[in-house]
DOGU-82780 format. One record per atom (N, C-alpha, C): residue number from 0; x, y, z; atom name. Coordinates in steps of 0.1 Angstrom, whole numbers, plus 5000, padded with zeros to 4 digits. Example, Ala and Ser with C-alpha at 12.3 -4.5 7.8 and 13.67 -1.06 7.14 Angstrom:
BEGIN
<node 0, <5132, 4943, 5078>, "N">,
<node 0, <5123, 4955, 5078>, "CA">,
<node 0, <5132, 4967, 5078>, "C">,
<node 1, <5128, 4978, 5071>, "N">,
<node 1, <5137, 4989, 5071>, "CA">,
<node 1, <5129, 5000, 5079>, "C">,
//
This chain:
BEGIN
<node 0, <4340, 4045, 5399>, "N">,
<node 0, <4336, 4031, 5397>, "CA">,
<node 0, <4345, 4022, 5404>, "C">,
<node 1, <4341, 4011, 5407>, "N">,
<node 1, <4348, 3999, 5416>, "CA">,
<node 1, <4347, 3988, 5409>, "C">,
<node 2, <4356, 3985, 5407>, "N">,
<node 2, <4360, 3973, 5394>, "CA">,
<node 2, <4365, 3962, 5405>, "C">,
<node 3, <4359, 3950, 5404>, "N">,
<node 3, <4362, 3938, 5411>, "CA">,
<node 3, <4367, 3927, 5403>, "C">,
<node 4, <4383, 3926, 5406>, "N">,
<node 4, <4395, 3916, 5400>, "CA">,
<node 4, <4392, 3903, 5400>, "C">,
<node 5, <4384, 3903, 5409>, "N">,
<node 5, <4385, 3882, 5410>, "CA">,
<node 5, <4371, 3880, 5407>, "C">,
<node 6, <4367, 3875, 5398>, "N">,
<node 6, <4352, 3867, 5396>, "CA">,
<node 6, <4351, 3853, 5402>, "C">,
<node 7, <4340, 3849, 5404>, "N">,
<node 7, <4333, 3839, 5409>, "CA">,
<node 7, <4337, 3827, 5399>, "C">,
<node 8, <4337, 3814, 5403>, "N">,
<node 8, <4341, 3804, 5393>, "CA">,
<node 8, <4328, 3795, 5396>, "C">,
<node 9, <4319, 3791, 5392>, "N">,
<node 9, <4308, 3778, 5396>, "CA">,
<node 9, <4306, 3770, 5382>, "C">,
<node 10, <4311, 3757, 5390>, "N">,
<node 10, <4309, 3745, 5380>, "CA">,
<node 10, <4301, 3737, 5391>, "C">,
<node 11, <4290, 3727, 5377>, "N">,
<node 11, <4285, 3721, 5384>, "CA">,
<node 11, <4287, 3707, 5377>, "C">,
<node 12, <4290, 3693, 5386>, "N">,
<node 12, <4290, 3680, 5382>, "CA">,
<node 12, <4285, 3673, 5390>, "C">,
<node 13, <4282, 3663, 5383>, "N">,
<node 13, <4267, 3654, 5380>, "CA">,
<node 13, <4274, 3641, 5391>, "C">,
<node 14, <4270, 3642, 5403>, "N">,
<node 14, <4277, 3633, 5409>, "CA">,
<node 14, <4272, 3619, 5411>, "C">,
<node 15, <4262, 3614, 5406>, "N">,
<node 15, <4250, 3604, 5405>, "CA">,
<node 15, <4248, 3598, 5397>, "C">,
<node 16, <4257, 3590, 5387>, "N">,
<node 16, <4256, 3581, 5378>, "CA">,
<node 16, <4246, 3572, 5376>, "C">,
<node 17, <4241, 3565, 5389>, "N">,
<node 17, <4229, 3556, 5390>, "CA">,
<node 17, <4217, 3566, 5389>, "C">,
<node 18, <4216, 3577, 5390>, "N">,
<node 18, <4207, 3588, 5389>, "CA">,
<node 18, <4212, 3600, 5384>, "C">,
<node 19, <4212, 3600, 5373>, "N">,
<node 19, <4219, 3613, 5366>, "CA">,
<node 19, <4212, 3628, 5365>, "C">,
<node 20, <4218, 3639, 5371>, "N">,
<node 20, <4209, 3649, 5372>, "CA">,
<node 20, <4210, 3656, 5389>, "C">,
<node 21, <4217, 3646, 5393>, "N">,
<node 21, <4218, 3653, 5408>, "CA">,
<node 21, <4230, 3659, 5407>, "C">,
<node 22, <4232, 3673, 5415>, "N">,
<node 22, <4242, 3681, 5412>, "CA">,
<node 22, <4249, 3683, 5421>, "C">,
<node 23, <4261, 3686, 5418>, "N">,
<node 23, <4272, 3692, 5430>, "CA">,
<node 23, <4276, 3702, 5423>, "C">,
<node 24, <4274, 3715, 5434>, "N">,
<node 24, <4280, 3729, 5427>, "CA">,
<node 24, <4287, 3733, 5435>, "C">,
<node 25, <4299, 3736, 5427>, "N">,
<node 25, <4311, 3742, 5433>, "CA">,
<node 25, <4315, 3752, 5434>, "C">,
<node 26, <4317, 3762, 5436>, "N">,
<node 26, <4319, 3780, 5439>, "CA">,
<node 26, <4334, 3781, 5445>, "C">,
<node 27, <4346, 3784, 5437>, "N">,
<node 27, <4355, 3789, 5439>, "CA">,
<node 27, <4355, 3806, 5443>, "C">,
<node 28, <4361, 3811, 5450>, "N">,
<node 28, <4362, 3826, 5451>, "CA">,
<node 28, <4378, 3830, 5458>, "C">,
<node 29, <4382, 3843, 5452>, "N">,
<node 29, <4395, 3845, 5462>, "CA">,
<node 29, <4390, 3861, 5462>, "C">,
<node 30, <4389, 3859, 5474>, "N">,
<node 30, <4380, 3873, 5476>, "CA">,
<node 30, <4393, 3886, 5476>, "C">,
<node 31, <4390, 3897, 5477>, "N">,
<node 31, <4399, 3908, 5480>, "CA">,
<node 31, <4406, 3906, 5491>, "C">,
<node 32, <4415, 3912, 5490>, "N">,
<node 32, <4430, 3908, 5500>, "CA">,
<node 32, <4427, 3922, 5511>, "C">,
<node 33, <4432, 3919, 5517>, "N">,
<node 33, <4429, 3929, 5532>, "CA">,
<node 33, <4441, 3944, 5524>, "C">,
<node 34, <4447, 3942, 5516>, "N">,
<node 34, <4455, 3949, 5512>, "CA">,
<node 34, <4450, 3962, 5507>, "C">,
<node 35, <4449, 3976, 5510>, "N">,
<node 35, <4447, 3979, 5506>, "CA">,
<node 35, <4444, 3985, 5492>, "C">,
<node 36, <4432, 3992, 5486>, "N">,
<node 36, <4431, 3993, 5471>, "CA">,
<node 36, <4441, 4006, 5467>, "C">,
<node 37, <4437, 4007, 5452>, "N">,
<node 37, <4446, 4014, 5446>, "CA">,
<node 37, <4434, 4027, 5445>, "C">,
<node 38, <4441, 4037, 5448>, "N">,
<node 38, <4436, 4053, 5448>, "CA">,
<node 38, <4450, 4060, 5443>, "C">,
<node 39, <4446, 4063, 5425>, "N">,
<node 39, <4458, 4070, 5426>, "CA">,
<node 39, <4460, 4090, 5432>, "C">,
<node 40, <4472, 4084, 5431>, "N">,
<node 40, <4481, 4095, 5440>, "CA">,
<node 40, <4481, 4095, 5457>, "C">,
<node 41, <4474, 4086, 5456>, "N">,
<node 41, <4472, 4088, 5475>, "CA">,
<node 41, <4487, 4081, 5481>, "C">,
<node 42, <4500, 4074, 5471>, "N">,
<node 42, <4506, 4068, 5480>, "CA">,
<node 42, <4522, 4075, 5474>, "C">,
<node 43, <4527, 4079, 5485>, "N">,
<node 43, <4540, 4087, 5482>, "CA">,
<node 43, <4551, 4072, 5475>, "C">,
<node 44, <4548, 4064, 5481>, "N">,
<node 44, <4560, 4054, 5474>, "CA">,
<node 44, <4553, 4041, 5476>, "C">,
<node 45, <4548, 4034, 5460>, "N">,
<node 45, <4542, 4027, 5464>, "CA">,
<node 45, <4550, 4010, 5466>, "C">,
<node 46, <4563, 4008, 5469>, "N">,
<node 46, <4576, 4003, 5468>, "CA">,
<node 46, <4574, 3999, 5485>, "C">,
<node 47, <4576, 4008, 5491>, "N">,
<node 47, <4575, 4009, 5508>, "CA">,
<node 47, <4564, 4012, 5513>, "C">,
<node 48, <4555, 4013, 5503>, "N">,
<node 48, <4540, 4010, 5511>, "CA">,
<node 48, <4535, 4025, 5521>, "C">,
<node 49, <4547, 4037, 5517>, "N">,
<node 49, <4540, 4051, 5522>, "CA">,
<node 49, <4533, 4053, 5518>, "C">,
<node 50, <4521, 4058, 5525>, "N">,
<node 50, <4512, 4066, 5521>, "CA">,
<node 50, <4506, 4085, 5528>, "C">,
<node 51, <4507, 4088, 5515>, "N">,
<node 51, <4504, 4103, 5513>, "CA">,
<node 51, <4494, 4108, 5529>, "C">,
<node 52, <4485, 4100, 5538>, "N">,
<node 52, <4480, 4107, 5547>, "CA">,
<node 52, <4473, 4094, 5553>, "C">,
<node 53, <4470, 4092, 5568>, "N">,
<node 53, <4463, 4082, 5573>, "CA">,
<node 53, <4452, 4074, 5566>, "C">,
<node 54, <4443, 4091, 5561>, "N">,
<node 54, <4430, 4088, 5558>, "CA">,
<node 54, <4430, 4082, 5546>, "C">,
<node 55, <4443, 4085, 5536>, "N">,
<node 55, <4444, 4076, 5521>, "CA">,
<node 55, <4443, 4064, 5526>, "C">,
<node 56, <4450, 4060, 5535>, "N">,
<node 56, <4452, 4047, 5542>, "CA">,
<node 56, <4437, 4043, 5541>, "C">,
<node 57, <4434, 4044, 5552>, "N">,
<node 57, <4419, 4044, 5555>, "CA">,
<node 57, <4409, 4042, 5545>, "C">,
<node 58, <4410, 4048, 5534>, "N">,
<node 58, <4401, 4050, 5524>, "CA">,
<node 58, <4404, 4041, 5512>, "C">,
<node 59, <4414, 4039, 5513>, "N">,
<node 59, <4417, 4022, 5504>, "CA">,
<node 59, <4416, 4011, 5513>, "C">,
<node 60, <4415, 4011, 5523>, "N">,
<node 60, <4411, 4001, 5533>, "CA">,
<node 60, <4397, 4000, 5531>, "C">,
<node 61, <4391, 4007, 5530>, "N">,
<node 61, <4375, 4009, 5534>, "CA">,
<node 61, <4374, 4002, 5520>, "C">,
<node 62, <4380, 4008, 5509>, "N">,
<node 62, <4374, 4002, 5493>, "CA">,
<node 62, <4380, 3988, 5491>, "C">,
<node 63, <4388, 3987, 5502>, "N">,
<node 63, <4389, 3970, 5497>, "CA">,
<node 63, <4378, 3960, 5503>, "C">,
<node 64, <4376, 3967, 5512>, "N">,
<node 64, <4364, 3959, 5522>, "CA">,
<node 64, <4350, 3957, 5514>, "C">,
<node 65, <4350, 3970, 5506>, "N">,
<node 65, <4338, 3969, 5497>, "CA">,
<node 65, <4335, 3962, 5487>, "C">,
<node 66, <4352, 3955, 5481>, "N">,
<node 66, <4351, 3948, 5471>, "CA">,
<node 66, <4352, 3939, 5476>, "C">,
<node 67, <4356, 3930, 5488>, "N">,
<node 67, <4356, 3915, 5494>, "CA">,
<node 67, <4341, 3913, 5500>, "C">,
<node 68, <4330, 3923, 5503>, "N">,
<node 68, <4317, 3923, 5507>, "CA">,
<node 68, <4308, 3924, 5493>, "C">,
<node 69, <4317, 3928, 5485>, "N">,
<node 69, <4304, 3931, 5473>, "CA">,
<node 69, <4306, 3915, 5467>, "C">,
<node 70, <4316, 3910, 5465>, "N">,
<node 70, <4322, 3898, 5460>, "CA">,
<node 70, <4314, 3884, 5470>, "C">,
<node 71, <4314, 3884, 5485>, "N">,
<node 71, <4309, 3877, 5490>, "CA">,
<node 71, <4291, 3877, 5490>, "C">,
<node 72, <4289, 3887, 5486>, "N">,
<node 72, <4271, 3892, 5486>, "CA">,
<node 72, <4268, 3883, 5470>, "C">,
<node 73, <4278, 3887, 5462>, "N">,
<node 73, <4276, 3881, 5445>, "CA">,
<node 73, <4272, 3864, 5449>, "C">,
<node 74, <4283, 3860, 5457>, "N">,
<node 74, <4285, 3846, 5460>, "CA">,
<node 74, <4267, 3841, 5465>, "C">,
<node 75, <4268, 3845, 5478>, "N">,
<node 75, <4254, 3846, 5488>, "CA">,
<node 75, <4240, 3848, 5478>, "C">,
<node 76, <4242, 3853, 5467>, "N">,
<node 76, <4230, 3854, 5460>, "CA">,
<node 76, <4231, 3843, 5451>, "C">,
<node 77, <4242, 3836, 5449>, "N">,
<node 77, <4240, 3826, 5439>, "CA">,
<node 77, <4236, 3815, 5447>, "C">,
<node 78, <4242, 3813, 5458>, "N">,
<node 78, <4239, 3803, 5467>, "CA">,
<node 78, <4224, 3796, 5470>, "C">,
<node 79, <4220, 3813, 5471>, "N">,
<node 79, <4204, 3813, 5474>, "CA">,
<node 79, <4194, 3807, 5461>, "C">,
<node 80, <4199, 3815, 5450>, "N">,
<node 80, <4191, 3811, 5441>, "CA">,
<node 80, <4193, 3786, 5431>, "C">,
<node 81, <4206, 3785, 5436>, "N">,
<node 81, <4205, 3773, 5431>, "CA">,
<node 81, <4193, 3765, 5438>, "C">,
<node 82, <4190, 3764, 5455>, "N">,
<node 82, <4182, 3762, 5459>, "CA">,
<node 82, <4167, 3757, 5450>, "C">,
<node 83, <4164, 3772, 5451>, "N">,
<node 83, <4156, 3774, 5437>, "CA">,
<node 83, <4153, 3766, 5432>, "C">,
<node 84, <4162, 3766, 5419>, "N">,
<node 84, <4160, 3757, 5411>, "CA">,
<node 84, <4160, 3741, 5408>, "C">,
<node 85, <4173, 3739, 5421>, "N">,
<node 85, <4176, 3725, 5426>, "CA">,
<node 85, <4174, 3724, 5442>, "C">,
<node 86, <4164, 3718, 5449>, "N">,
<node 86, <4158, 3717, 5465>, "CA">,
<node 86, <4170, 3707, 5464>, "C">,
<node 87, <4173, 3695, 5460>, "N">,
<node 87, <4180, 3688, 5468>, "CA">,
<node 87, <4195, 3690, 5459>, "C">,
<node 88, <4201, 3703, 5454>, "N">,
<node 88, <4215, 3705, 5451>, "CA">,
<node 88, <4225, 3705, 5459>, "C">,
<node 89, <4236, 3699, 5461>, "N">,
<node 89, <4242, 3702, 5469>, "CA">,
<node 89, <4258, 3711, 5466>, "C">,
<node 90, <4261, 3716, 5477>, "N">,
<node 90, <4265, 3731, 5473>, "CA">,
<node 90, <4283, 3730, 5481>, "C">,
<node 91, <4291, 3733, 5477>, "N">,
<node 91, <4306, 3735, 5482>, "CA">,
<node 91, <4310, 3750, 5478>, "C">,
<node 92, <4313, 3758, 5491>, "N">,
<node 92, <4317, 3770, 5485>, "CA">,
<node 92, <4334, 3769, 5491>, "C">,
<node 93, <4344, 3773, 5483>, "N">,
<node 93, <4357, 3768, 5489>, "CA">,
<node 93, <4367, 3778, 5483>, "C">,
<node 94, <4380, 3787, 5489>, "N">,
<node 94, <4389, 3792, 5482>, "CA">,
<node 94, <4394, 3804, 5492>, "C">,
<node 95, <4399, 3812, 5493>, "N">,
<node 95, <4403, 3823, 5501>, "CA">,
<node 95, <4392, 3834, 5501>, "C">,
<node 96, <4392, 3832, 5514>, "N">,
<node 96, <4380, 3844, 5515>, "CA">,
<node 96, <4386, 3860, 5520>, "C">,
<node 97, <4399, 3853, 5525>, "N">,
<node 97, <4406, 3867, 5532>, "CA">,
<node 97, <4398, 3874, 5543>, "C">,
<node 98, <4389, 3863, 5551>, "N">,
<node 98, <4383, 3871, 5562>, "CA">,
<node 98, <4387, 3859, 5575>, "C">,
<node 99, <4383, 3865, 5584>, "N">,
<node 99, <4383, 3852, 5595>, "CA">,
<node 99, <4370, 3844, 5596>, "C">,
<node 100, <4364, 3835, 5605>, "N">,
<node 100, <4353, 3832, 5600>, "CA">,
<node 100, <4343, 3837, 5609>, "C">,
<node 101, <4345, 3850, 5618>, "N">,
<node 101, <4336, 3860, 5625>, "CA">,
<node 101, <4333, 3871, 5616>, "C">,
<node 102, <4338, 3870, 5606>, "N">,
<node 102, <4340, 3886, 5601>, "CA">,
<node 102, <4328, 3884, 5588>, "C">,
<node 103, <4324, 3899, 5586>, "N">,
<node 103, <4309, 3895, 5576>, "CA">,
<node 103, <4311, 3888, 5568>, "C">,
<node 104, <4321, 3890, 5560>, "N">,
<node 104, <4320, 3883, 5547>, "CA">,
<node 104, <4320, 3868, 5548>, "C">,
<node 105, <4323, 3866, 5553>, "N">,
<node 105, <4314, 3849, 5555>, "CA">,
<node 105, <4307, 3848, 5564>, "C">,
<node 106, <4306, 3854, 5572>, "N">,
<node 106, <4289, 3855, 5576>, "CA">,
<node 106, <4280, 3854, 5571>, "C">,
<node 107, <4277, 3862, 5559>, "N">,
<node 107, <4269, 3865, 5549>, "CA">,
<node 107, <4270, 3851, 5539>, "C">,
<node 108, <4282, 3843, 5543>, "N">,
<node 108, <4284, 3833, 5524>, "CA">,
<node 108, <4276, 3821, 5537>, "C">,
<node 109, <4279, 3825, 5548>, "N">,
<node 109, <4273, 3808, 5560>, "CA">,
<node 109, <4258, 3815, 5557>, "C">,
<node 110, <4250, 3823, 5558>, "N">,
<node 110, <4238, 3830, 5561>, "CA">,
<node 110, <4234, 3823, 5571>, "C">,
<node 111, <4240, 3822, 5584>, "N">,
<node 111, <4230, 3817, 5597>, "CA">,
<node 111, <4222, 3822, 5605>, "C">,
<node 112, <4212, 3808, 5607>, "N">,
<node 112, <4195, 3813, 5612>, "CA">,
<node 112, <4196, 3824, 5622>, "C">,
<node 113, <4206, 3822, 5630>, "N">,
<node 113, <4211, 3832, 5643>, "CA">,
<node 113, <4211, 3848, 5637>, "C">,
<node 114, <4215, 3849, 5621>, "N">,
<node 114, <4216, 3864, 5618>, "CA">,
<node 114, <4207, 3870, 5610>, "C">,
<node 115, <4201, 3860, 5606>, "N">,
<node 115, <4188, 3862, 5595>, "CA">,
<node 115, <4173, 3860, 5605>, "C">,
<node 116, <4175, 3856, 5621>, "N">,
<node 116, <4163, 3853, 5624>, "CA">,
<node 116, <4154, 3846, 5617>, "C">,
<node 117, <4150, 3837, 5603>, "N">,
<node 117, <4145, 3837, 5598>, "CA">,
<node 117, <4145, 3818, 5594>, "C">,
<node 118, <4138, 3806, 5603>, "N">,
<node 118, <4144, 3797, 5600>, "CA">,
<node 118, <4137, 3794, 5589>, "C">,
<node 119, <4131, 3796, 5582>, "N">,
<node 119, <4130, 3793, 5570>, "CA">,
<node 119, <4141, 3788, 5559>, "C">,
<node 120, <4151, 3796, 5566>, "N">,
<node 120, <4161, 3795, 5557>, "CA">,
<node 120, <4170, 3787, 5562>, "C">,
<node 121, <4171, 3777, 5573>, "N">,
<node 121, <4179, 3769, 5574>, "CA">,
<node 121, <4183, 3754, 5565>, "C">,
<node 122, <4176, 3753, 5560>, "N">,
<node 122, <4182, 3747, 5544>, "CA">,
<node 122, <4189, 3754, 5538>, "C">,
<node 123, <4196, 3764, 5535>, "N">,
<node 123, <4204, 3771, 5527>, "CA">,
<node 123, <4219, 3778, 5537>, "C">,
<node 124, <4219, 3772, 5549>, "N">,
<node 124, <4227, 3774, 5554>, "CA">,
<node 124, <4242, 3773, 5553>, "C">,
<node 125, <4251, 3775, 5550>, "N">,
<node 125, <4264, 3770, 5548>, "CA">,
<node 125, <4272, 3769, 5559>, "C">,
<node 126, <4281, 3756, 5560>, "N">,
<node 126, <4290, 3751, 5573>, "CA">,
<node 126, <4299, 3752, 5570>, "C">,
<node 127, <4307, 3759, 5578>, "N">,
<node 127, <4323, 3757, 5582>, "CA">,
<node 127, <4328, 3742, 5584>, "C">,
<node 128, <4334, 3737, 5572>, "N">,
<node 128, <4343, 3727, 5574>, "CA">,
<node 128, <4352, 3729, 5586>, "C">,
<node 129, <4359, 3741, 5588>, "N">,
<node 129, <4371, 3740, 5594>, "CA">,
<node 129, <4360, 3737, 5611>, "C">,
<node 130, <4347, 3742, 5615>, "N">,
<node 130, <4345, 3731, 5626>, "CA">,
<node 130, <4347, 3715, 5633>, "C">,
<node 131, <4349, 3715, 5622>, "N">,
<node 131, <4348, 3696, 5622>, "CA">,
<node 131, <4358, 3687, 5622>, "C">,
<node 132, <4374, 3702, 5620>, "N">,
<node 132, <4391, 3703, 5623>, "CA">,
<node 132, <4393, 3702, 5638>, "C">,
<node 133, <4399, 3692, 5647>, "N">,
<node 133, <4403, 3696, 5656>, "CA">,
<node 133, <4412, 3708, 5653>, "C">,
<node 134, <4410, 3717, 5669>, "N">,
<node 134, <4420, 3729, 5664>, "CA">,
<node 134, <4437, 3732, 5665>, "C">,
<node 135, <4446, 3716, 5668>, "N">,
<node 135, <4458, 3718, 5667>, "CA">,
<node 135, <4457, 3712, 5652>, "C">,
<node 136, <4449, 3710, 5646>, "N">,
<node 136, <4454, 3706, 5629>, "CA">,
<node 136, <4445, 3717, 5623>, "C">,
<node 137, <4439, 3728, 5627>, "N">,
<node 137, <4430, 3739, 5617>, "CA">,
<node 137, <4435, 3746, 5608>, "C">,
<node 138, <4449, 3746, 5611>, "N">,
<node 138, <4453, 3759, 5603>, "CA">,
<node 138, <4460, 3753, 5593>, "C">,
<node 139, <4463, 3761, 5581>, "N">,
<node 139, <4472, 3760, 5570>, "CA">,
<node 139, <4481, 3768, 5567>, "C">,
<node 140, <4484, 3781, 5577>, "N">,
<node 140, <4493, 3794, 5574>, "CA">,
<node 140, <4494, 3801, 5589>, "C">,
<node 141, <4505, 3800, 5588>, "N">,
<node 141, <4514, 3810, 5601>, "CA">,
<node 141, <4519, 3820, 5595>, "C">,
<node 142, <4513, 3834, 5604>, "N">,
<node 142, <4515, 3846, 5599>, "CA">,
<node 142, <4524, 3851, 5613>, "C">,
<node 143, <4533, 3860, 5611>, "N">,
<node 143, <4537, 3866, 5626>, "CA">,
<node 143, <4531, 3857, 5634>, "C">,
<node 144, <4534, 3843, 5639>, "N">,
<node 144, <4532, 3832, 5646>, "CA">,
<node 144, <4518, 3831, 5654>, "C">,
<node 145, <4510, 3836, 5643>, "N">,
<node 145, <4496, 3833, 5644>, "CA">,
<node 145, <4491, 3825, 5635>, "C">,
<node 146, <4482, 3815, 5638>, "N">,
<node 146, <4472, 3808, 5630>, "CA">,
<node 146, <4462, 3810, 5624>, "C">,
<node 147, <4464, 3806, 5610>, "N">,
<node 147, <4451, 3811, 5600>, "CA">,
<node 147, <4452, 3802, 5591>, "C">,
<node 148, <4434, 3804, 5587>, "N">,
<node 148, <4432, 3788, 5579>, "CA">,
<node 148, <4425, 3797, 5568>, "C">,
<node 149, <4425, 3788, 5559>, "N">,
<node 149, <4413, 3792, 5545>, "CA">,
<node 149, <4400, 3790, 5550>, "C">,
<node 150, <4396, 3798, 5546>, "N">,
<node 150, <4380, 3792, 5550>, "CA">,
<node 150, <4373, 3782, 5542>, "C">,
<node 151, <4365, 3777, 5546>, "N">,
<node 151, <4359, 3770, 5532>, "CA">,
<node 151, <4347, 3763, 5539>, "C">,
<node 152, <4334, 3764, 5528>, "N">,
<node 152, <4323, 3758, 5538>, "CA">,
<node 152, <4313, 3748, 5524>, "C">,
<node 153, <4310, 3746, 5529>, "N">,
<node 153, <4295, 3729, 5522>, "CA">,
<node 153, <4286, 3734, 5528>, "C">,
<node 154, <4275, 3727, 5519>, "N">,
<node 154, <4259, 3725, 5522>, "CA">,
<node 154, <4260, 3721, 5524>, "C">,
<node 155, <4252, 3715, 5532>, "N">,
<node 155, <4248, 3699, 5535>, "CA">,
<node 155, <4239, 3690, 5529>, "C">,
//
């Protein structure tokens, strides 16, 4: 079984006093960490981060990937369904996604018409804020003197 540590947080406030009932929904997530998962015995010392054989490596790698894609799919289905219920809701998804913003898992939380072929669905599109960053102010974290930002993206 695959037990997923970080749940989804969605609050919604009522941002329209002169018209009460229009919504803003918020979707916090901190998705799974690139770190690999826990398989016990696979790691000879888990202090220095040895592990028992490549493929343990590998294979907690692969299961973390599954819990930051199962976690972003939970998201993506909620996204879809407020729509639904609210045509004109407007939607902020925001928090560490632990991906870059090529990599599926936000792929899948932007759902764009380019990957879904499908424009139907470009009302439910989700946007990269960080576009809208010139890119000597995009980032928020230097890793081994590379640049990396949180992701975080809005409806429009």
């Amino acid at each position: 079984m695959i037990g997923i540590e970080r749940p989804i947080l969605h609050a919604q406030i009522d941002i329209d006093h002169a018209e009460p009932g229009r919504l803003l929904h918020v979707i916090t997530v901190h998705l799974k960490s690139k770190i690999p998962s826990e398989i016990p015995g696979q790691v000879i010392d888990p202090q220095k981060g040895i592990w028992r054989a490549a493929d343990s490596w590998a294979e907690r790698s692969f299961l973390s990937s599954m819990k930051r894609m199962s976690q972003a799919l939970e998201v993506r289905r909620l996204i879809d369904q407020i729509p639904d219920d609210d045509p004109d809701a407007r939607i902020v998804v925001a928090g560490d996604f632990n991906a870059e913003p090529e990599e599926v898992p936000v792929l899948a939380l932007c759902g764009n018409v380019e990957d879904t072929n499908n424009g139907d669905l470009a009302t439910r599109v989700l946007v990269p804020i960080e576009h809208t960053i010139p890119n000597e102010a995009r980032y928020t974290l230097f890793h081994h003197g590379r640049g990396q930002m949180r992701p975080h993206a809005r409806h429009p």
